[in-house]
TORDRENRO-431171 format. One record per residue (C-alpha): residue number from 1; residue in one letter; chain; x, y, z. Coordinates in pm, whole numbers. Example, Ala and Ser with C-alpha at 12.3 -4.5 7.8 and 13.67 -1.06 7.14 Angstrom:
BEGIN
[r 1, 'a', 'A', [1230, -450, 780]]
[r 2, 's', 'A', [1367, -106, 714]]
***
This chain:
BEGIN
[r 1, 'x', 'A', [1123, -881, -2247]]
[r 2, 'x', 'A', [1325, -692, -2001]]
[r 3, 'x', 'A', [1136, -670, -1699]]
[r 4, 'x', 'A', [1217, -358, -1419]]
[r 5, 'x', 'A', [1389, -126, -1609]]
[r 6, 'x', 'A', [1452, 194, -1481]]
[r 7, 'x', 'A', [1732, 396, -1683]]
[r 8, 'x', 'A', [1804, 323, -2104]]
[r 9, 'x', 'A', [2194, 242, -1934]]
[r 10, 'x', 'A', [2028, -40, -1741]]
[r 11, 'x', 'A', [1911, -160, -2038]]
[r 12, 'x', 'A', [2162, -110, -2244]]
[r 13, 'x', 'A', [2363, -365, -1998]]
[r 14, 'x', 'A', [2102, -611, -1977]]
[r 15, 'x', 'A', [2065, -654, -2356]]
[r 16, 'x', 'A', [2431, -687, -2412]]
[r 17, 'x', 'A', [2435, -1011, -2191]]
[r 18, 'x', 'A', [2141, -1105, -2353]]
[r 19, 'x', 'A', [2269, -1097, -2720]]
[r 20, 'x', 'A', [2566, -1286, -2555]]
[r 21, 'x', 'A', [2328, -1592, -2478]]
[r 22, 'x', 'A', [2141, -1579, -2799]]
[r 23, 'x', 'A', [2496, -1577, -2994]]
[r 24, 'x', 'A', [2605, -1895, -2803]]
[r 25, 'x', 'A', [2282, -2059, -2808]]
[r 26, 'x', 'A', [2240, -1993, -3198]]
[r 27, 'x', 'A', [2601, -2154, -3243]]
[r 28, 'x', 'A', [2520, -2437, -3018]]
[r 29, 'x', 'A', [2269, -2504, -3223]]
[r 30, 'x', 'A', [2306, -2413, -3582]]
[r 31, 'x', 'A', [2036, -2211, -3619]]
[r 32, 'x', 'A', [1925, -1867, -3665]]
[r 33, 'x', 'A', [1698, -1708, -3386]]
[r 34, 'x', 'A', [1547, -1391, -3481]]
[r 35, 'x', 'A', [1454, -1221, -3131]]
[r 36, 'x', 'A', [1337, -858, -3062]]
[r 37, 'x', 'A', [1461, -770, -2721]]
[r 38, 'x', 'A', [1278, -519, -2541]]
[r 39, 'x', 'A', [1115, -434, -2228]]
[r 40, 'x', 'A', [838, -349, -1971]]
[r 41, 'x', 'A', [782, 18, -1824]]
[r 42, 'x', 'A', [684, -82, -1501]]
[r 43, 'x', 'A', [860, 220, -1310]]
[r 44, 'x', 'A', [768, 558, -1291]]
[r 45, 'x', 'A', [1143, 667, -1403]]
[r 46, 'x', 'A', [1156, 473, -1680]]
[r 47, 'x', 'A', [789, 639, -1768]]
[r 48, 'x', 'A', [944, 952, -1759]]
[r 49, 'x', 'A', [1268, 830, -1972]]
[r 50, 'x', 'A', [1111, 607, -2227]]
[r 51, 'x', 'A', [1204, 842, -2550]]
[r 52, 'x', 'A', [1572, 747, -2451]]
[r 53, 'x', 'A', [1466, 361, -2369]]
[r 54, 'x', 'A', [1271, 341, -2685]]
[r 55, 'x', 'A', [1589, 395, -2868]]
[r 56, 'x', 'A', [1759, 95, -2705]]
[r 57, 'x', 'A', [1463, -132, -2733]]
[r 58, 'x', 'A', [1322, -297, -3005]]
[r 59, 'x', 'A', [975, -244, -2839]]
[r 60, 'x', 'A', [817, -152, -2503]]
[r 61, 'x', 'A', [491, -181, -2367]]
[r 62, 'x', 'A', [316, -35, -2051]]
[r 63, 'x', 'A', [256, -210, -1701]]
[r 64, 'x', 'A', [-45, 15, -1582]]
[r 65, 'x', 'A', [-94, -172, -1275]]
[r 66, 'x', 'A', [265, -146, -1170]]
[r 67, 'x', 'A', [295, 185, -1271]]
[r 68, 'x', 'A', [6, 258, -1088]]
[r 69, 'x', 'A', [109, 69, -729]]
[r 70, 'x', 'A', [428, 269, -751]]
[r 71, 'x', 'A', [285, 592, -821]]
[r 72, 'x', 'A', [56, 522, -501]]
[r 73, 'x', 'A', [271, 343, -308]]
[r 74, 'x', 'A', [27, 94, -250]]
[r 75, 'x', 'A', [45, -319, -240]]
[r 76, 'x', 'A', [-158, -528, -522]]
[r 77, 'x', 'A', [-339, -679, -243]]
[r 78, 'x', 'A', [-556, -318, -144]]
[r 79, 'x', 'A', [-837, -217, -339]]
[r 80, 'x', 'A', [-784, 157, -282]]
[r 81, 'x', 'A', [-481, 412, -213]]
[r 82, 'x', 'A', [-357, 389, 156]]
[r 83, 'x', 'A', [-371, 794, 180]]
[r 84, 'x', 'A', [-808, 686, 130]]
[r 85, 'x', 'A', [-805, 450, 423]]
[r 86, 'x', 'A', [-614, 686, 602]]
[r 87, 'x', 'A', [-903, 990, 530]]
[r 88, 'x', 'A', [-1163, 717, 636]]
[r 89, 'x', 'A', [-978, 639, 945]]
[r 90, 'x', 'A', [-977, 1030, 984]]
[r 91, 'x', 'A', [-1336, 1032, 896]]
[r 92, 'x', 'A', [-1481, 770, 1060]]
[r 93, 'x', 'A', [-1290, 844, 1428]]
[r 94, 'x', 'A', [-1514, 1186, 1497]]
[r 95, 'x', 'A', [-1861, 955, 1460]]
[r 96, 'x', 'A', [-2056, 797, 1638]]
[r 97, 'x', 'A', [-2058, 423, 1619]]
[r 98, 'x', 'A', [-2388, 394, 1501]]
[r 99, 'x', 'A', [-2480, 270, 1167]]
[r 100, 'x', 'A', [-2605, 595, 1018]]
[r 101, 'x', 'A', [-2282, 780, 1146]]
[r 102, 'x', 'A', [-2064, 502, 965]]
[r 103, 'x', 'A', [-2246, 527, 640]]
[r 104, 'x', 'A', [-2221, 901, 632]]
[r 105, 'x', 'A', [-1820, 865, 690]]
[r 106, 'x', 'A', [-1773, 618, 441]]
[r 107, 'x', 'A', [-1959, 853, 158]]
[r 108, 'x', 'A', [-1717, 1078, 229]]
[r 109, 'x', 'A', [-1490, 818, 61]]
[r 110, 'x', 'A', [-1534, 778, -318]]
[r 111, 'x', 'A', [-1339, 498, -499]]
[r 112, 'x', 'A', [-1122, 583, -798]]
[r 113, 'x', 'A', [-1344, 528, -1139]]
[r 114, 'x', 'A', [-1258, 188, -1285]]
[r 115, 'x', 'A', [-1302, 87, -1665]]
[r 116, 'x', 'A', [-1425, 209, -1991]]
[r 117, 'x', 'A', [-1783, 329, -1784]]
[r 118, 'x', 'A', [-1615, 617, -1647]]
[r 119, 'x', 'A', [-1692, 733, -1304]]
[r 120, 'x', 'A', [-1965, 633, -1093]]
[r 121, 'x', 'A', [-2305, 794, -1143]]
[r 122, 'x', 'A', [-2349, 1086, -829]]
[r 123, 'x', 'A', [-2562, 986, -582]]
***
């Protein structure tokens, strides 16, 4: 698997070396490898290009949580979009420091649904 891929070209480049190495390392050897060569759609280009990298690769699959850090521009390490901890910042600066004033900005805030259960029951 091809990992990062952003254009079919880039793959197209990638895979070429690649059958290179499996050429020499089947003659080195004497034996026959039978390898499909594809890659990962980690990028939100190549999400929007994979008709034309699916007919360079021998298969493709998804990476949701890239895809989704890059759409959001967010690191692995936050648990929510940076433009939400920027609203609660916005939120939270008008209250009071008391705890009822901190509870009512942070309901302002709803995290994104996660799973197969849909999105949180209203409250």
């Amino acid at each position: 698997m091809i990992p990062l891929v952003g254009t079919v070209q880039e793959l197209e480049i990638v895979r070429e070396e690649a059958d290179q190495v499996i050429a020499e390392v089947e003659q080195a050897t004497g034996t026959s490898l039978k390898l499909a060569i594809g890659t990962m759609i980690e990028l939100p280009r190549a999400a929007l290009t994979a008709g034309q990298i699916a007919e360079a690769a021998e298969f493709f699959s998804f990476g949701t949580n890239d895809l989704t850090q890059t759409v959001w521009a967010s690191p692995a390490t936050t648990s929510r979009p940076r433009s939400s901890r920027r609203t609660w910042r916005r939120a939270s600066s008008g209250c009071r420091r008391s705890r009822r004033s901190t509870r009512t900005a942070w309901a302002r805030w709803s995290p994104p649904p996660r799973g197969p259960a849909g999105p949180p029951a209203p409250t």
